[in-house]
Structures are given as structure tokens and as C-alpha cells.
C-alpha positions as CSV (number, residue, x, y, z in Angstrom):
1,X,154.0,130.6,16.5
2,X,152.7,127.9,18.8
3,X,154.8,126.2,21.5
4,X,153.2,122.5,22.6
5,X,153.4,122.7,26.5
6,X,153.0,119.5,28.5
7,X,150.3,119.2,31.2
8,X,151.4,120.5,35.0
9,X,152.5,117.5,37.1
10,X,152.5,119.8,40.1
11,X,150.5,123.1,41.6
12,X,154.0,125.0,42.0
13,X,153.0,128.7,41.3
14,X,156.8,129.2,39.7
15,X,156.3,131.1,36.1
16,X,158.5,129.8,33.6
17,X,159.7,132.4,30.7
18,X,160.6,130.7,27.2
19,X,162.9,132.9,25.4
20,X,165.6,133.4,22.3
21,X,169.1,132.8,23.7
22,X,170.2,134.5,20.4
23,X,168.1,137.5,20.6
24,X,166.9,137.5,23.8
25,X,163.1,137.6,22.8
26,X,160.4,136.2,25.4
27,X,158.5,133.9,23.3
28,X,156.1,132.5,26.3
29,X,155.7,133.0,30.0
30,X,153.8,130.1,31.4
31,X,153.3,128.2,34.6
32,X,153.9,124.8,32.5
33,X,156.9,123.3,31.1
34,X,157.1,123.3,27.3
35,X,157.2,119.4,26.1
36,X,158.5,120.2,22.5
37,X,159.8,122.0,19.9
38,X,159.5,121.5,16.3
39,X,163.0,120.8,14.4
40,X,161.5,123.4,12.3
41,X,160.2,126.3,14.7
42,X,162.1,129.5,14.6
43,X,162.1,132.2,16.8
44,X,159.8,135.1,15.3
45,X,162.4,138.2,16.2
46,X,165.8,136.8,14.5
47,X,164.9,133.8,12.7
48,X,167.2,131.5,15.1
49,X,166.0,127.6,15.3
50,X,164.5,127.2,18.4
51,X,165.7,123.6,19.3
52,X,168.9,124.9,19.0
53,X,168.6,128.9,20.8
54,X,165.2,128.4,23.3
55,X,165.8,129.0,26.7
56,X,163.9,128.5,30.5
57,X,164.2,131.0,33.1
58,X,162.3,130.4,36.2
59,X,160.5,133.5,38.1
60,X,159.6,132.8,41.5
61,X,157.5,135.0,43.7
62,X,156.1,136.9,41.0
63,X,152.3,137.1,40.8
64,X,150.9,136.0,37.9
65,X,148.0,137.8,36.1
66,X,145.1,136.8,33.7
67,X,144.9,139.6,31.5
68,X,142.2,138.0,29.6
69,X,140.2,139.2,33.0
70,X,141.7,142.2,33.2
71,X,140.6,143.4,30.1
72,X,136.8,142.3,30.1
73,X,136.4,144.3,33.1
């Protein structure tokens, strides 16, 4: 599954978490917002449609990581 995220109008360091309202699944944590949803995108745990059951949360103060990094070392 892909959500489309929109390009960062600002250098807030807030993470954003994407998730299943239904099921309560994190489908993305990301410092950008997310610009659209297909009508036809469901959610991988529960099989909810996601224009209807996705959900922000926003984190602040938590350190992000780059585990792509993390992993090469």
C-alpha cells in the first residue's frame, strides 16, 4: 500500500502517525501531511476503506529516526 503525501510547507519537526480508526493499525508515521487517499485504498489489517476509517495523530517531542541509517551501519 502507498499513501501519496504532499510536500512539507514548513520545517516543524512534529511526526504525524496515519492509522485505522477501525482497527487501530499505524499505516505511516511521517513528518508530512498525507494529500490523498484513493476512494479505493483499504487498510491492509481489516480491510476498512481508508477515506472513510484513516486517521492523524500528531507526536510532538519525539525524535525521529532514519532506520535506513541505522541499519547500514
Amino acid at each position: 500500500m502507498t499513501l501519496n503525501i504532499a510536500p512539507a510547507n514548513n520545517t516543524n519537526s512534529k511526526t504525524l502517525q496515519y492509522f485505522c480508526f477501525k482497527c487501530n493499525a499505524l499505516l505511516k508515521e511521517t513528518s508530512r501531511p498525507i494529500a490523498y487517499v484513493s476512494t479505493s485504498e483499504r487498510c491492509p489489517s481489516c480491510g476498512s476503506l481508508l477515506v472513510e476509517s484513516l486517521r492523524e495523530r500528531i507526536l510532538k517531542g519525539r525524535p525521529t529516526f532514519d532506520t535506513k541509517a541505522l541499519r547500514e551501519k
